[in-house]
N, C-alpha and C positions, 0 to 999 in steps of 0.2 A: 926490265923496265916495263912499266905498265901505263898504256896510256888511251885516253880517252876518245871517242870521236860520238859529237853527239846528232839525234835525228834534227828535223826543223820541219816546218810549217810553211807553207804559202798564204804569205797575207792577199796576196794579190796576183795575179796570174792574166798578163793581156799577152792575144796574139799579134802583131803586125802586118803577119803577110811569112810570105813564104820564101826561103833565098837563094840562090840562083846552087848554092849547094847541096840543096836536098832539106838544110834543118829549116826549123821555123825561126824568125824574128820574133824575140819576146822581149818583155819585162816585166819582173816579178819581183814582188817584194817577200824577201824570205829571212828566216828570224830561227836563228836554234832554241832549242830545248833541251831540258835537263837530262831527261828521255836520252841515254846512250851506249853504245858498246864498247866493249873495252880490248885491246890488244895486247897481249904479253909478247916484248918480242926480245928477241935476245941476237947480234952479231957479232961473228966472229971471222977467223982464218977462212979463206977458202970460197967455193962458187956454189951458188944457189938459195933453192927455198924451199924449207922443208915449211909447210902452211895444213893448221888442222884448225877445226869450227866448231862449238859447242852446236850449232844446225847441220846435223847431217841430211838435210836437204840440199843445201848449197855444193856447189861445186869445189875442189878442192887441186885442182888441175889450173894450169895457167890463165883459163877464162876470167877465174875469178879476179874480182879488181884487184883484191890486197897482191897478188899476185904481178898482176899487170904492173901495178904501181912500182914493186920494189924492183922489177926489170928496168921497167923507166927510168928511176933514181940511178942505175949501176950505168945506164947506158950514157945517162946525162953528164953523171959527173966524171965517169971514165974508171973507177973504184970497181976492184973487184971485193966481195965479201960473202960468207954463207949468214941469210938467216935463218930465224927458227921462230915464226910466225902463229901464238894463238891466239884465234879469233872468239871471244866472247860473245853470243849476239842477243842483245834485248832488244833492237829494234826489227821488228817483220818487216820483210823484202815484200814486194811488189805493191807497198803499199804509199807510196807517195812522202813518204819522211827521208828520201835521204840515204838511208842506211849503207849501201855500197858504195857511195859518191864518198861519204862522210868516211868510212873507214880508209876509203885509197887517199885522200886527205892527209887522217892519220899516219900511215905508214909514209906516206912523202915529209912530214914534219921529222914525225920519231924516228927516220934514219937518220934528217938533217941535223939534228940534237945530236943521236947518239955517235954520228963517226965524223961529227965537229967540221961539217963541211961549208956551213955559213953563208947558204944560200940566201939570195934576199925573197922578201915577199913576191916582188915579182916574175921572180925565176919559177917560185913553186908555183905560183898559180897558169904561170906560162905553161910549167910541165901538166900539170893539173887539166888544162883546158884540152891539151892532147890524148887523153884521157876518157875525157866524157865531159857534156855540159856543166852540168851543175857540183862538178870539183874543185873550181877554182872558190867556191862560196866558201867550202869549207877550211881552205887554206888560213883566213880569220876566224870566219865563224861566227862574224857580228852580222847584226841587223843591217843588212842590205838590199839595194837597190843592183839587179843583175840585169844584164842588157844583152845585145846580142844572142847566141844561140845560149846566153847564161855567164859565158867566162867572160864578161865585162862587168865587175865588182866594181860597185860604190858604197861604202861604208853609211848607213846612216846616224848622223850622231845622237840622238836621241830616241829610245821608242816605248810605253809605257810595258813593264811589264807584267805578265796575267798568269792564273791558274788555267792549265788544260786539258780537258779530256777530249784523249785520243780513240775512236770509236772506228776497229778494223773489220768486216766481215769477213768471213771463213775465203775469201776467192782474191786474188790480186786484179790488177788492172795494165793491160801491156800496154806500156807506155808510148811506142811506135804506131799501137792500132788507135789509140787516145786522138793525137794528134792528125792521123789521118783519118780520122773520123770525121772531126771537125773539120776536115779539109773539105770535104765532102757534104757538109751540113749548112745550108742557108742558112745566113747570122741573122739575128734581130737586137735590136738594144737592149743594155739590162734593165730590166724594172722594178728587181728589189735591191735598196741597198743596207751595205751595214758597216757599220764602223769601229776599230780599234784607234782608241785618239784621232788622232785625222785623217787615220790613211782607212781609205774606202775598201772596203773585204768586196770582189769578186776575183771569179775565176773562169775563163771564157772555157775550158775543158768540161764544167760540171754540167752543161746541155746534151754535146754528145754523148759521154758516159752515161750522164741520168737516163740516158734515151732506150740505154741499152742493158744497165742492169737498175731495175726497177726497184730494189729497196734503198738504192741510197737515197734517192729523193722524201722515199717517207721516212728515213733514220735522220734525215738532216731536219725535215720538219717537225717529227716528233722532238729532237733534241730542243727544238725552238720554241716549243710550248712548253717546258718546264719549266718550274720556277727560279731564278740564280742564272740560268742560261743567258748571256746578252749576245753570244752573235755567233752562229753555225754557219759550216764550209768544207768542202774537198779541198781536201791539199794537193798541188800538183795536180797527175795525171791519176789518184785514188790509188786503193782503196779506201782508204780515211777520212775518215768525215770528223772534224774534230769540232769543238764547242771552246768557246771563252767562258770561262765562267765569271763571278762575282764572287766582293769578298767574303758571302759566307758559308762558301768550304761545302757545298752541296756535297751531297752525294747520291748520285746517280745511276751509279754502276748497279747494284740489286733491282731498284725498276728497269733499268735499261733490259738486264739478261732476264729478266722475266716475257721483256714484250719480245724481242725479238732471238731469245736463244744462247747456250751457254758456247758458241761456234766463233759466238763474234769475240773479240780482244779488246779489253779495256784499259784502259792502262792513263793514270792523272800522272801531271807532270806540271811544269813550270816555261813559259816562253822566260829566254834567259839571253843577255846579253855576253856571257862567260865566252872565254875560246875554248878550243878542241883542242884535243891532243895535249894536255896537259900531264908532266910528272906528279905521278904520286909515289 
């Protein structure tokens, strides 16, 4: 069985304050994309997880989420079983889409499917939250409103949807040094803003980051001056700086890797209300 888990975008990203647990209080509006990786997994008789990754970068040892995840799932529902775990990866890690959240996602849904154990939604996203923040999003995978340290899901019901390019440089962004940076950093109020339908595009992480790796500021503002562009932004904690575009199907990818180098990753896709993890 083969199934999907896809990256997503931060329409919006506000801090709170900080909680007496160590995470941050946020809320963030965040929205998948078509942009995604895929799992082949197959269960059967027996204990464990045998887990291999078209990125041999990535870890392939229990660290990994898809790893953590299908522990999780045996421990929860008390099942013993072996899988056999491959991870497809189109979406780049350390770059703010998601990618790791969305496949342990995955592998929490497509055991539920496959060994008919009928979990409800809010069981997975309960397991999900134990997890990592931004797991429980994936559990739907609709256009949401996430609260708390993330695992507080609200469905939005409507949200228009756009063409996107995804704009990653050659270096990730650690997501833990993101947020204590910002901890660290005198706020001031925002004073540009921009808009997808109603919901106002910032992201209180893109001051510390921009602070400290200096071309994302000129790759989001270059993005901003071309033509078809309506609204540029850091997703999450970066590296990606993605663009909305307009309906006419620009393309930008040839001047982009021109001005700033063939290092960076391009990649158009679709903001998509679709779910994860779906049979094919």
């Amino acid at each position: 069985m083969v199934f999907q888990a896809p990256a997503k975008i931060n329409l919006s990203l506000r801090i709170l304050g900080r909680r007496s647990d160590g995470f941050h209080e946020v809320e963030t509006i965040m929205a998948p994309l078509s942009l995604a990786d895929t799992l082949d997994i197959e269960v059967g008789k027996g204990d464990g997880i045998d887990f291999t990754c078209s990125d041999v970068s990535l870890p392939l040892d229990g660290t990994n989420l898809v790893c953590r995840a299908a522990h999780a799932f045996a421990r929860h529902t008390g099942l013993r079983f072996h899988a056999r775990i491959h991870l497809n990866k189109k979406i780049p890690h350390g770059a703010g889409l998601g990618g790791g959240s969305s496949d342990a996602a995955a592998v929490l849904k497509a055991l539920d499917s496959i060994l008919g154990t009928g979990l409800s939604i809010s069981e997975l996203e309960s397991m999900a939250a134990m997890l990592g923040s931004d797991i429980p999003f994936f559990i739907r995978s609709c256009p949401a409103i996430c609260r708390g340290r993330g695992e507080i899901v609200e469905p939005i019901a409507s949200l228009p949807g756009a063409n996107v390019l995804l704009v990653k440089p050659p270096f990730p962004v650690p997501t833990a040094w993101a947020y204590q940076a910002y901890q660290n950093m005198s706020q001031s109020a925002e004073t540009f803003s921009q808009f997808h339908g109603s919901i106002a595009l910032m992201n209180d992480l893109e001051k510390p980051v921009f602070s400290k790796y200096l071309v994302l500021p000129v790759l989001k503002r270059w993005l901003l001056d071309q033509a078809g562009v309506l609204s540029a932004m850091m997703s999450g904690s970066g590296s990606t700086i993605f663009a909305i575009l307009d309906n006419h199907g620009i393309d930008l990818e040839e001047r982009l890797l021109v001005e700033f180098g063939s290092s960076f990753l391009v990649r158009h896709c679709q903001l998509t209300g679709s779910t994860s993890a779906e049979l094919h």
